[in-house]
C-alpha positions in Angstrom: 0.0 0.0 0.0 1.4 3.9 -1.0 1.5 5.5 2.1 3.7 8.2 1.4 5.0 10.4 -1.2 8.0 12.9 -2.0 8.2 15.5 -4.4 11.0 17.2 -5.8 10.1 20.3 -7.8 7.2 21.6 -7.2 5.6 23.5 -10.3 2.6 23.9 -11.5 2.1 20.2 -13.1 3.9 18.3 -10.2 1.5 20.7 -7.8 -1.8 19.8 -9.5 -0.9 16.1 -9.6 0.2 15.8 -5.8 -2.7 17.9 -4.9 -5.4 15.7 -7.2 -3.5 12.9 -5.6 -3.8 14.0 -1.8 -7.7 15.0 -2.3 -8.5 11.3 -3.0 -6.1 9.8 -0.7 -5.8 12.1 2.2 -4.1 10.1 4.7 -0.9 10.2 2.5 2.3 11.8 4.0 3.9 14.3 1.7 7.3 15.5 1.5 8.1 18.5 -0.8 11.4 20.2 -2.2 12.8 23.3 -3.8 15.9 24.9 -3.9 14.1 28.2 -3.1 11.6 26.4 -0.7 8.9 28.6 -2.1 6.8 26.2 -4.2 7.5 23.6 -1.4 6.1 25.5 0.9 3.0 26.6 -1.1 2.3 22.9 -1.7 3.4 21.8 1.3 0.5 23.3 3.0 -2.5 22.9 0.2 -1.8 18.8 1.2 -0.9 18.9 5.0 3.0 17.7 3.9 6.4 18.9 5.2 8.7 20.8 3.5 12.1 19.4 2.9 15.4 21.8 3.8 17.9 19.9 1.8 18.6 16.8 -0.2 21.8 15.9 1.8 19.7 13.4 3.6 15.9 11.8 2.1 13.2 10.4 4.3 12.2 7.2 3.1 9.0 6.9 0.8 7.1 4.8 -0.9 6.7 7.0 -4.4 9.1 10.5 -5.4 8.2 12.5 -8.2 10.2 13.8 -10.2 9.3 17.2 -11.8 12.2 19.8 -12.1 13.2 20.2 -15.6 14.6 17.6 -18.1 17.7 19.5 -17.9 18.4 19.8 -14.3 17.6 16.2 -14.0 21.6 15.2 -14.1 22.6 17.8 -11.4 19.5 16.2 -9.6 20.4 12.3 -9.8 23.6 13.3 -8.4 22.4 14.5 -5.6 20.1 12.4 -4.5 21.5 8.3 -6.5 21.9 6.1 -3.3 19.4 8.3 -1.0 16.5 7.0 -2.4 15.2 3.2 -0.9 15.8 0.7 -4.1 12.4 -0.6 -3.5 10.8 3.2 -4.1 8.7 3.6 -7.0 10.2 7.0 -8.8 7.0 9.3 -10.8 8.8 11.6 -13.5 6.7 14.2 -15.2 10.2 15.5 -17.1 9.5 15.8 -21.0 11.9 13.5 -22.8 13.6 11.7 -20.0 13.3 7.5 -20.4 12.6 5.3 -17.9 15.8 3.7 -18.5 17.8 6.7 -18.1 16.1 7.3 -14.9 16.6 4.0 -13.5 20.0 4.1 -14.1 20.8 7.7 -12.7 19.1 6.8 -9.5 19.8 3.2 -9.1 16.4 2.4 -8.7 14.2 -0.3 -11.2 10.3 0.9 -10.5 10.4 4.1 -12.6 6.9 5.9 -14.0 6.6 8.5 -16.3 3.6 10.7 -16.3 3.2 13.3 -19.2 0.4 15.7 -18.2 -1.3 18.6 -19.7 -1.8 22.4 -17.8 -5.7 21.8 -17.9 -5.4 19.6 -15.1 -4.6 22.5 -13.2 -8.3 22.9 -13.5 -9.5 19.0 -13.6 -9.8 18.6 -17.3 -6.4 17.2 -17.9 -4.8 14.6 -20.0 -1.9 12.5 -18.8 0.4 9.7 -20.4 1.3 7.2 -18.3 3.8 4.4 -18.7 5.1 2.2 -16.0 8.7 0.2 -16.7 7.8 -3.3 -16.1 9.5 -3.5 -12.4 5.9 -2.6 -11.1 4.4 -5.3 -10.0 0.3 -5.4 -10.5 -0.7 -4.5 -7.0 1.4 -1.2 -7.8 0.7 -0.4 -11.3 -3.1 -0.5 -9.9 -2.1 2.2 -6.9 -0.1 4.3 -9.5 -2.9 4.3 -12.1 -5.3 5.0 -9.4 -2.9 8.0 -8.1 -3.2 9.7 -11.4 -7.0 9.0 -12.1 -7.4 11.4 -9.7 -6.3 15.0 -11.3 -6.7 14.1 -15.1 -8.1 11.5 -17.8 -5.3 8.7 -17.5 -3.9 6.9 -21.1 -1.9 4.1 -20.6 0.7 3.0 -23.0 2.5 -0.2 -23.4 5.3 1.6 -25.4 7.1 3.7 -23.9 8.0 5.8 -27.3 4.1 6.9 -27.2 5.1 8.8 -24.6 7.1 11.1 -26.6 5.4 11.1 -29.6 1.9 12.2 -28.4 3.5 14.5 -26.0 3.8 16.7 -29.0 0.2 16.5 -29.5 -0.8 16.2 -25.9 1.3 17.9 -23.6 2.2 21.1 -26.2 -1.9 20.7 -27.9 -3.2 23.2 -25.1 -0.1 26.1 -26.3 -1.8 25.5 -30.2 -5.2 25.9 -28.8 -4.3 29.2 -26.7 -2.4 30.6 -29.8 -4.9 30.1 -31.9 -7.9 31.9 -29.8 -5.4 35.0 -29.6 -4.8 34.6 -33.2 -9.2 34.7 -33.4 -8.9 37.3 -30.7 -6.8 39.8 -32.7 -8.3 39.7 -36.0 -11.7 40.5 -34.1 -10.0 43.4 -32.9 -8.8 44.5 -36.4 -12.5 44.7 -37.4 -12.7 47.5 -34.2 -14.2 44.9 -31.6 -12.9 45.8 -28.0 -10.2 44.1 -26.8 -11.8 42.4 -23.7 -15.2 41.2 -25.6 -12.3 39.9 -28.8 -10.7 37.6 -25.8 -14.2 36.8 -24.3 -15.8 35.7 -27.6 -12.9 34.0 -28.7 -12.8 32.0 -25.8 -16.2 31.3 -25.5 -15.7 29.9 -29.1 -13.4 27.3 -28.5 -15.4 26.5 -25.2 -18.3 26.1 -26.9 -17.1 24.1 -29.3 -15.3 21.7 -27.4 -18.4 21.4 -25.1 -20.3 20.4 -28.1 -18.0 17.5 -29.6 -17.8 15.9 -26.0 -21.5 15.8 -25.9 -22.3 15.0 -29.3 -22.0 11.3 -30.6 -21.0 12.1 -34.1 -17.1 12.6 -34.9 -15.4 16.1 -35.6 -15.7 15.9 -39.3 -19.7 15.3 -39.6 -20.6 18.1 -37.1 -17.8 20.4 -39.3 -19.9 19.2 -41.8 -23.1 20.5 -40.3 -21.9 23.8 -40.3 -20.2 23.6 -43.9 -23.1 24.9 -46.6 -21.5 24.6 -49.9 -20.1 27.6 -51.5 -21.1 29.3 -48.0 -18.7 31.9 -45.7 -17.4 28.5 -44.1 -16.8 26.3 -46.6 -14.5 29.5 -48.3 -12.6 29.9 -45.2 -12.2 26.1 -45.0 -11.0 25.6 -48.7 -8.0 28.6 -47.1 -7.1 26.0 -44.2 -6.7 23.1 -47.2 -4.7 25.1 -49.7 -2.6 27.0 -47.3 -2.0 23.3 -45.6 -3.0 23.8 -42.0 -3.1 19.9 -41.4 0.5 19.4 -43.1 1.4 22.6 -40.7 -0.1 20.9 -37.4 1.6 17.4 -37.6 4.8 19.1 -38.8 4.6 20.8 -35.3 3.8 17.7 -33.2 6.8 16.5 -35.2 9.2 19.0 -34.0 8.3 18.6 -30.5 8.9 14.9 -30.8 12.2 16.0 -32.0 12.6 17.5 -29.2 11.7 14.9 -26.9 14.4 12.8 -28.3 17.5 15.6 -28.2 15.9 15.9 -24.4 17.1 12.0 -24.3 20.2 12.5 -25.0 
């Protein structure tokens, strides 16, 4: 049974996990860590945990998490390889970063990674999960249950899922916010207020999303539904297919899978 948890780095996705985690399982001891002691301390006292001074010396727990940046993770393993109990189960939510890396780093075999989204700072997250095969079932259960609790969980088998859809997943909520100030703006050319361009622009993608999650036909029949041929729609959508918009989109998930890998390295 996962009766206790450590966290080192505390930022906004670690925060909203440990946090979606401790609501469900409140009896669970948290530990927390920053350099600055800050974000510890924020966190620290949203779940009732304690708020680690240093790493010279680490209690022992059942599951860390991981979440400073990919590249501070060398300085990190460092630091801490040898303080951690072999038999720990290590979370990382660090873009790029394999399990194997991790295990070997630290020293440890039962190694998670977690890719989440920033909506589950507000409970309508995504997350990746993939658990190296150390786990055994009692614990993958716990550890899939852990992360049921902040965002919509999608296991994969492959670990290289991870950083393909992360691209797609992790990054998807960046296109979506560029793309209502991109809405936003041209509004704005056409003299419409600034605050009432941002409100209707976000309303529009809100509403929108609202209605494919509630509707049981797929993406392109209810475009279709608001397609009339040779109407204001269909002429802006015949812009998206010649400029290449969908050619555009994967070549950006692309990149960030790139990215991923060089991250790897």
């Amino acid at each position: 049974m996962i009766k206790s948890l450590g966290v080192l780095g505390c930022g906004n996705m670690a925060s909203a996990l440990v946090k979606g985690i401790w609501n469900q399982k409140k009896e669970l001891s948290v530990s927390c860590f920053t350099p600055s002691k800050t974000r510890a301390e924020l966190l620290a006292k949203d779940v009732q945990g304690k708020v680690l001074d240093s790493l010279a010396e680490l209690p022992s727990h059942d599951v860390w998490m991981i979440g400073c940046k990919p590249q501070q993770f060398e300085e990190l393993a460092k630091e801490i390889k040898g303080k951690l109990s072999p038999d720990s189960i290590v979370i990382s939510i660090m873009a790029g970063i394999p399990t194997s890396k991790i295990a070997d780093r630290l020293s440890i075999e039962k190694v998670v990674r977690v890719m989440p989204n920033t909506p589950t700072l507000v409970g309508e997250g995504i997350s990746l999960l993939y658990m190296s095969k150390s786990l055994d079932q009692e614990e993958a259960k716990q550890i899939k249950s852990m992360m049921d609790a902040s965002s919509s969980v999608y296991e994969f088998s492959d670990e290289e899922m991870i950083d393909k859809l992360s691209g797609f997943t992790a990054s998807g909520p960046a296109y979506v916010f560029e793309w209502t100030r991109i809405f936003a703006n041209k509004a704005m050319d056409y003299g419409v207020e600034e605050q009432m361009a941002y409100q209707m622009a976000k309303e529009l993608l809100f509403g929108s999303s609202k209605m494919m999650m509630d509707s049981p036909h797929s993406p392109e029949d209810l475009r279709e539904q608001v397609t009339s041929k040779k109407g204001i729609t269909y002429e802006a959508l015949k812009i998206f297919e010649k400029d290449g918009l969908e050619k555009m989109t994967f070549s950006a998930i692309e990149a960030a899978y790139k990215r991923a890998k060089e991250l790897a390295e």
